[in-house]
C-alpha positions, -999 to +999 in steps of 0.1 A: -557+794-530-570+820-503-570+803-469-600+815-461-618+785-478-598+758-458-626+734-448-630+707-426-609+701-396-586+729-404-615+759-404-602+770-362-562+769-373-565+791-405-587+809-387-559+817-358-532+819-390-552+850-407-571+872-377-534+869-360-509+883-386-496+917-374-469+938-388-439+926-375-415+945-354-399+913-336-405+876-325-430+876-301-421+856-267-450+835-260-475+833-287-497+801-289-474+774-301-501+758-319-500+719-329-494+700-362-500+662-373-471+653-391-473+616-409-435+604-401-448+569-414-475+567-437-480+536-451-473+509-424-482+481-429-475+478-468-456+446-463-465+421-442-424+426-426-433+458-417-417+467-381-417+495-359-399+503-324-412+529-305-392+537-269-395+559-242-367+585-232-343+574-200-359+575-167-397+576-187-426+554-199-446+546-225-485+557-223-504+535-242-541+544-254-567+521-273-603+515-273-618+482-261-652+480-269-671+513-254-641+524-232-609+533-233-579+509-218-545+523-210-509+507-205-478+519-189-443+506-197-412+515-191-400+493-219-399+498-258-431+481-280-424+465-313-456+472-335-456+444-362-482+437-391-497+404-399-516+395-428-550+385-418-576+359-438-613+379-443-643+360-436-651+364-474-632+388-500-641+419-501-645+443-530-624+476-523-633+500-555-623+540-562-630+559-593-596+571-596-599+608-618-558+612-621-525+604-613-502+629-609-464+638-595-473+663-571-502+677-546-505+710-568-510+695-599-538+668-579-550+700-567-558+719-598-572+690-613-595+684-579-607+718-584-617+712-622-640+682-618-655+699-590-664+729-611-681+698-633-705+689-596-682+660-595-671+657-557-638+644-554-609+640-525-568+641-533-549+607-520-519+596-521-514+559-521-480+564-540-485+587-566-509+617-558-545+607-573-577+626-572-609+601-565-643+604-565-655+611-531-660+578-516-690+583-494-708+601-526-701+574-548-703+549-523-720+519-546-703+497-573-736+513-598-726+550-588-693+547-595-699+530-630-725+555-640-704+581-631-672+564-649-700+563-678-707+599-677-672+606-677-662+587-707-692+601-725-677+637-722-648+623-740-625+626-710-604+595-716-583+601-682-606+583-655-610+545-647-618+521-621-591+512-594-610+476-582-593+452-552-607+420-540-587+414-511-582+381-494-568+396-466-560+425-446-529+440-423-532+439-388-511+455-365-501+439-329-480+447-302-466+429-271-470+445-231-458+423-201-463+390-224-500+397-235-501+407-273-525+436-284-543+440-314-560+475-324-567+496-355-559+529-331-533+533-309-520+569-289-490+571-277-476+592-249-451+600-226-443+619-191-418+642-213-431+640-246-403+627-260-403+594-278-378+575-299-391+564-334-376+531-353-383+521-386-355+492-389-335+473-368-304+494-372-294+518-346-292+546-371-329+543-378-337+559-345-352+590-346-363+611-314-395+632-316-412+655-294-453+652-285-475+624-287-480+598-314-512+582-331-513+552-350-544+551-375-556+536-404-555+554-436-574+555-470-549+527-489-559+497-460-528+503-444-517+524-410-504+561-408-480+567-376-487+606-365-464+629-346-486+654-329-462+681-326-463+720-319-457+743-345-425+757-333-410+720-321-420+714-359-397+740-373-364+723-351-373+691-373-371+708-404-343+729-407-314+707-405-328+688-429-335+714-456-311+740-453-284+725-430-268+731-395-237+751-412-256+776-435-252+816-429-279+826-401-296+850-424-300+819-450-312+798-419-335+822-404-350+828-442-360+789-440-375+792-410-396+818-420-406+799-452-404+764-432-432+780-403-457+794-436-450+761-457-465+742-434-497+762-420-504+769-456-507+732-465-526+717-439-550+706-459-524+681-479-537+649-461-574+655-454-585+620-467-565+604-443-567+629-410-537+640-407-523+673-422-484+666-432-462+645-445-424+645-435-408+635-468-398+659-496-439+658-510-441+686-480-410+695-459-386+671-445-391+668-409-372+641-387-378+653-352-348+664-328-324+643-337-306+667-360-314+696-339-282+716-332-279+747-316-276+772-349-308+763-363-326+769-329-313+806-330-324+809-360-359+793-351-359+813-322-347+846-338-379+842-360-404+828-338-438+829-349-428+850-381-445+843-414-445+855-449-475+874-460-486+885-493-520+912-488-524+896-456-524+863-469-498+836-457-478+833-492-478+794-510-438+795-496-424+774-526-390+763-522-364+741-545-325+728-538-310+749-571-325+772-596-306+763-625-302+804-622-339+814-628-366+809-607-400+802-625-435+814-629-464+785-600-476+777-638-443+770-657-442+738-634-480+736-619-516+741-634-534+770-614-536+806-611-502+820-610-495+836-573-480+877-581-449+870-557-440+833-572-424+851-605-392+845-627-361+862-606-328+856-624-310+841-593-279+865-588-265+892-567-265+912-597-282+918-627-263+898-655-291+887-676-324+910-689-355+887-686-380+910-699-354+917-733-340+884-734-370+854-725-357+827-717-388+814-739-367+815-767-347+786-778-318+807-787-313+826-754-321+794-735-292+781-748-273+806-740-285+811-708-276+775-698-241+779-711-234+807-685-213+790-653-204+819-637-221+851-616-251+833-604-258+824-566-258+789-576-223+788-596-205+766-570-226+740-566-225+711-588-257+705-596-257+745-614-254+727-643-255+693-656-255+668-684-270+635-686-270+614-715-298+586-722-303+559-753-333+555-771-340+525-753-338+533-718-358+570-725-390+544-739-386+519-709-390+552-687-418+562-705-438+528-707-436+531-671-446+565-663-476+563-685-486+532-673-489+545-641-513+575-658-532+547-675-521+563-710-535+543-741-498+554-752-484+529-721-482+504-754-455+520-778-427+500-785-403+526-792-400+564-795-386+578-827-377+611-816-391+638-788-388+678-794-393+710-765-426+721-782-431+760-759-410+769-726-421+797-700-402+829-698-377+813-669-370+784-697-393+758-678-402+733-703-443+739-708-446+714-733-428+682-746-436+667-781-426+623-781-432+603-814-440+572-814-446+541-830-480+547-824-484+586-827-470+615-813-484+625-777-474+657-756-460+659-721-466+692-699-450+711-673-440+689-640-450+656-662-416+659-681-400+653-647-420+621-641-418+608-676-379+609-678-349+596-657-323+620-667-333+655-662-336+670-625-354+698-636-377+711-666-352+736-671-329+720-696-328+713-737-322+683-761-291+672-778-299+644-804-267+614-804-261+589-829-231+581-810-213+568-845-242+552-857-265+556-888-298+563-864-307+583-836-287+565-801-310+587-776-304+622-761-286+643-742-301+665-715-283+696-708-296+718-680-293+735-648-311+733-613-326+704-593-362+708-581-392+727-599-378+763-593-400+783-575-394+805-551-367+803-527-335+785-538-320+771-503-281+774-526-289+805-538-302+821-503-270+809-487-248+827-508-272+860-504-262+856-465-224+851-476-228+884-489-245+901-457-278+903-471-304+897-437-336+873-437-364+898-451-340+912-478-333+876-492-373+864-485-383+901-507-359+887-541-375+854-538-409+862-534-411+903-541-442+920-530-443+897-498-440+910-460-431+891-428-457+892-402-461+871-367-487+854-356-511+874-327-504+861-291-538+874-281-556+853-305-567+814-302-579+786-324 
C-alpha cells in the first residue's frame, strides 16, 4: 500500500515521512523527532478487577488533565494514582450492534479484506476487539434497519462470511481514580510530568513496572472499554523496541539492522488503530515496545548510529516485515497474506551461502519440501532450536482446536464432530502452506495461508508437512507436524541477521538479502509535519 493514500489523522506524518527521504550518507544530528501513540494497554477495563498504577519519577509530579463540563481542570501530585474500573448500572439497556464483515489473525489479512468490500461501495473500518475484524463503518450504518439491509444485501450475493455482532448491555466500565481523598471519575484523562517520565503498572507486583518517556492519555475505545496511550517521539520509540525484539547482546550490525526496520515498521503502519485514535499497538500484532526499562546502552548505539534512517523501496518506506526464525526460507507477502505481493518481500534461502537452488528446486513441491526440511545444517538459523521442530497432535485435540477457531470465524463448519483426515492441498515457492484440505464429518472445507496458523495448536509456522500416526492402533491417532521457523517468514529473520553480523556483514548488507532492491534513506531535517 503506497503511503501516499494514508488518510485521516495521519495525512501531515506521511507527508513528512515521503517529501523527507534523502539518500543517505549518515545519521543526521537533529532531525525532527516526530511523535507516535503507542497503545501500551488497550483494553482496560475488560474486567471489572482491572487496575492500573501510574507514578511519577523521584523528585517529580504527576499532571493530571480532564474535562469538567466546558473547561478543563488540572491536578498536581507528587504521589502515584491507582486508576480502577467499576461496573456501572445504565439507566435502561442499551443496544450496542456492528455488522461484523470478518475475523481474521492478523491486520494484513483484515486489510486486504477491508479493501475488497470497499471495492463493493461497502464502507468499512478494521478493529480489533481480540481478533482483528473488519465492520461496517459505524456512522454509515448507524441504524439497527441499515445494518440489516445491508447484512440482507450481503447474504444475497452469496457471501456467507458476514453477521450481526448485537450487545444489550446492562452496564458499563467506569474508570475512577483517588487525588488528596476526593475520587475522580472521567472517560479522558492526560497525563504528564515535569520530565516526561512516568512509571506504568499493570499489577500489583513490582516487576510489572514499566518506565516510559512522554505523556499518557487514557481514552475510550471502539470495544466500551479504555485504551492507555504513550505519546512518545519516534526515536524514544525505537529505545523501547529493540531490546525487546532483537536483544541487548546481539552483534551491532544485527542491532543497527532492527533499528532500521524497527524506525520504518512503525511510520509505515500508523494507520493500524484508526478506529480507536491511536496508531500502535506494543504487543507482537505491531512491534513490542515496553518503554525504557530495558534500555541498555548497546541498543542506544545502535539507535543512535542509525538515527532517522529508514528503508526505502522507489522512494517508498518498504512494509519492513520481520519474523523470529525462517525455518531457512523466507516467503513471498502472499504465501502468508492476501494482497499484492511487495518486489523486495521475496523468497531468500536464509544462508551465508548458496546451498539450495530455489528457482531449480521449488520448494512448492512436496518432494523437495521434504527435503528441504530435513537439512539441519548451513543455514543462518541452524543453532537455534526452533530451526526445526516436531510436534505431534491426536485426532481429538486437532478437532477441539478447530471447533474453536472456526467458531470464532462464525464457520457453519464450527459443528463437526470429528475430522477424518486433513492433507497440504498447494504451498508457495518458499514451502509456505497456501492451502490446507480438513475432512469432516460434515464435508471437507479448505484453510488458506495465515488461517492454518490460527486453526491449529502445533505448528509455529505454515512452513511445515503432515505425518499421519496410528500410534499402534487400527485408525488414524492424529498427526505429526514437522517443520521449521516460528513466525510467518517474511522479510528479516532477527536469528538469521545475527549470525550475518557474526560473520562481519554491516547493517545495509544484511537489510539488501532480506529485502533486495531496497535503499536506506533518512528522514529530511528541513522538512516538518
Amino acid at each position: 500500500m503506497k503511503i501516499f493514500f494514508w488518510r485521516c489523522s495521519y495525512t501531515a506524518l506521511t507527508t513528512f515521512c515521503l517529501m523527507g527521504l534523502t539518500a543517505a550518507s549518515g545519521p543526521v544530528s537533529n532531525s525532527q523527532d516526530m511523535e507516535l501513540r503507542i497503545g501500551i494497554v488497550q483494553r482496560f477495563g475488560d474486567r471489572p478487577t482491572n487496575k492500573l498504577q501510574l507514578a511519577p519519577t523521584k523528585g517529580d509530579r504527576l499532571k493530571l488533565t480532564f474535562p469538567v463540563g466546558n473547561r478543563q481542570e488540572t491536578l498536581i501530585t507528587q504521589n502515584p494514582i491507582k486508576l480502577e474500573t467499576a461496573m456501572e448500572a445504565l439507566p435502561q439497556p442499551v443496544i450496542e450492534e456492528v455488522v461484523v464483515l470478518g475475523n481474521y489473525r492478523t491486520f494484513e489479512t483484515a486489510e486486504d479484506s477491508a479493501q475488497n468490500w470497499r471495492s463493493q461501495g461497502i464502507k468499512v473500518e478494521i478493529a480489533q476487539p481480540e481478533r482483528w475484524q473488519v465492520w461496517a463503518k459505524r456512522d454509515v450504518y448507524s441504524t439497527p434497519l441499515l445494518r440489516r439491509l445491508l447484512l440482507q444485501s450481503i447474504e444475497a450475493s452469496g457471501q456467507k462470511i458476514a453477521y450481526l455482532d448485537t450487545k444489550i448491555l446492562q452496564q458499563v466500565p467506569r474508570v475512577s481514580w483517588v487525588v488528596n481523598g476526593r475520587r475522580y471519575q472521567q472517560n479522558y484523562l492526560s497525563i504528564s510530568t515535569n520530565k516526561n517520565l512516568i512509571r506504568v503498572n499493570q499489577g500489583e507486583k513490582p516487576e510489572s513496572d514499566r518506565l516510559y518517556a512522554g505523556r499518557m492519555n487514557l481514552q475510550p475505545n471502539a470495544y466500551g472499554t479504555y485504551t492507555l496511550v504513550n505519546q512518545v517521539p519516534l526515536e524514544t520509540y525505537v529505545r523501547g523496541v529493540l531490546p525487546y525484539e532483537i536483544g541487548i547482546s546481539a552483534p551491532a550490525s544485527a542491532m543497527e539492522a532492527q533499528a532500521i526496520i524497527a524506525r520504518t515498521y512503525a511510520l509505515r503502519n500508523i494507520r493500524r488503530f484508526a478506529i480507536d485514535d491511536y496508531q500502535l499497538c506494543a504487543d507482537t500484532h505491531c512491534q513490542v515496545y515496553e518503554g525504557l526499562q530495558g534500555a541498555a546502552a548497546s541498543t542506544d548505539r545502535a539507535i543512535a548510529a542509525t538515527r532517522s534512517m529508514v528503508l526505502t523501496y522507489q522512494n517508498e518506506l518498504v512494509d519492513a516485515l520481520y519474523s523470529s526464525t525462517t525455518g531457512g526460507v523466507t516467503a513471498n507477502f502472499s504465501d502468508v497474506w492476501n494482497g499484492a505481493d511487495r518486489p523486495y518481500l521475496r523468497p531468500v534461502v536464509d544462508a551465508p551461502m548458496n546451498i539450495w537452488n530455489l528457482s531449480g528446486q521449488s520448494l512448492a513441491d512436496e518432494k523437495n519440501f521434504q527435503q528441504f526440511i530435513s537439512m539441519k545444517t548451513g543455514f543462518n538459523e541452524s543453532s537455534w532450536g526452533v530451526f526445526r521442530w516436531r510436534k505431534e497432535t491426536s485426532l481429538e485435540n486437532i478437532t477441539k482446536d478447530m471447533q474453536k477457531f472456526l467458531r470464532v470465524k462464525n464457520s457453519p463448519y464450527s459443528k463437526l464432530k470429528s475430522i477424518q483426515g486433513i492433507a497440504v492441498v498447494k504451498r508457495s515457492q518458499s514451502g509456505r502452506i497456501l492451502e490446507l484440505a480438513v475432512k469432516t464429518d460434515i464435508g471437507t472445507f479448505s484453510l488458506h495461508k495465515d488461517e492454518v496458523r490460527s486453526a491449529f495448536a502445533a505448528p509455529v509456522s505454515t512452513l511445515f508437512y503432515l505425518q499421519p500416526l496410528n500410534k499402534g492402533q487400527p485408525e488414524l491417532w492424529g498427526y505429526a507436524f514437522i517443520g521449521g521457523g516460528l513466525g510467518h517468514g517474511v522479510g528479516l529473520s532477527q536469528t538469521g541477521a545475527q549470525n550475518l553480523a557474526k560473520l562481519g556483514w554491516s547493517s545495509p548488507k544484511i537489510l539488501q538479502f532480506y529485502y533486495p532492491g531496497t535503499q536506506i534513506k533518512i528522514l529530511e531535517r528541513d522538512i516538518k509535519p
